[in-house]
C-alpha positions as CSV (number, residue, x, y, z in Angstrom):
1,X,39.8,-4.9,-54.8
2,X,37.5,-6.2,-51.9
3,X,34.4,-4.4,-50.7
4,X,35.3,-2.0,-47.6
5,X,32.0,-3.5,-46.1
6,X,33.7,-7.5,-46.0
7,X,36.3,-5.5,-43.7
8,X,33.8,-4.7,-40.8
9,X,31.3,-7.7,-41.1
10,X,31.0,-9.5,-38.0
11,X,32.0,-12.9,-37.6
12,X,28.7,-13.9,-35.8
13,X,25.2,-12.2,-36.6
14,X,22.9,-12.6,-33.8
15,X,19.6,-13.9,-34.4
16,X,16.3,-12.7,-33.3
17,X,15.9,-14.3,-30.2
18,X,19.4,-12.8,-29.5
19,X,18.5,-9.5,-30.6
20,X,15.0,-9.7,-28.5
21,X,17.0,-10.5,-25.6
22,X,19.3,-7.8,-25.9
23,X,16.4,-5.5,-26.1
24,X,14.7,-6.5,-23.4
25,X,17.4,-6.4,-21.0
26,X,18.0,-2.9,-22.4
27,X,14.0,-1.9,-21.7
28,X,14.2,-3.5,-18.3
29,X,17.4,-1.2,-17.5
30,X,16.3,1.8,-18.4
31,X,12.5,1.1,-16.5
32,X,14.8,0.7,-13.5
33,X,16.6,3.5,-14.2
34,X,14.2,5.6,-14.6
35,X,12.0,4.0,-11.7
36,X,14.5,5.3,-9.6
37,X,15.1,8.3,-10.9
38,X,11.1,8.9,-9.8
39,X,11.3,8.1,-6.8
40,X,14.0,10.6,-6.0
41,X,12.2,13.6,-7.7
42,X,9.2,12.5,-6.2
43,X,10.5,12.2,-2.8
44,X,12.1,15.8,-3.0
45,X,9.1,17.2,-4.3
46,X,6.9,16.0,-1.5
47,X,9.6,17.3,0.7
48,X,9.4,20.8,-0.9
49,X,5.3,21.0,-0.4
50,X,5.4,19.7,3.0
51,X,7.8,22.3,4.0
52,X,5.8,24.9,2.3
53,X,2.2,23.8,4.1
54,X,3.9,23.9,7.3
55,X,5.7,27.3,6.7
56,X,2.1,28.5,5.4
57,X,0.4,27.1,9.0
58,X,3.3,28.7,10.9
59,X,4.1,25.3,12.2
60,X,8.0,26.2,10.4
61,X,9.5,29.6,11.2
62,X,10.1,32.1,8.3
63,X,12.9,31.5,6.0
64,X,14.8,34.7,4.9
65,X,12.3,37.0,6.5
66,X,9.4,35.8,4.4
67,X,6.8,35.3,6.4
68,X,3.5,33.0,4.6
69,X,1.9,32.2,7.7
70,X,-2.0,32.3,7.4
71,X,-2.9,31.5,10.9
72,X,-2.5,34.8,12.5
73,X,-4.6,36.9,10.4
74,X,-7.1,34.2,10.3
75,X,-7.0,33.9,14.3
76,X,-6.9,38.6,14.2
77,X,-9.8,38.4,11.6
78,X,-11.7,35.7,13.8
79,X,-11.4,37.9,17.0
């Protein structure tokens, strides 16, 4: 009766440059991957702040009746 493992060897190992290869194509993928998943989040957080700052300086009308806007009670207060 044969081993089970001389069933799944492979017919070619690779070597270490092969193996090196493969792992650095695999790091490479996922820093672009994840470069660009980044860039999205950051793009929509920075989206998110700007609309709060100008919702806070009134610049942006109120959303759902909330209304954050510091410039008229600075401008009352100032009077």
């Amino acid at each position: 009766m044969s081993h089970r493992f001389e069933e799944i060897k492979p017919v070619h190992h690779p070597t270490k440059d092969e193996v090196q290869e493969m792992i650095d194509a695999a790091i490479k993928q996922h820093n672009h991957t994840a470069s660009i998943i980044s860039a999205i989040l950051g793009t929509i957080v920075l989206a998110l702040f700007l609309d709060g700052l100008l919702r806070l300086l009134g610049i942006v009308p109120p959303f759902m009746g909330i209304d954050i806007s510091i410039i008229k009670g600075i401008v009352e207060k100032i009077k």
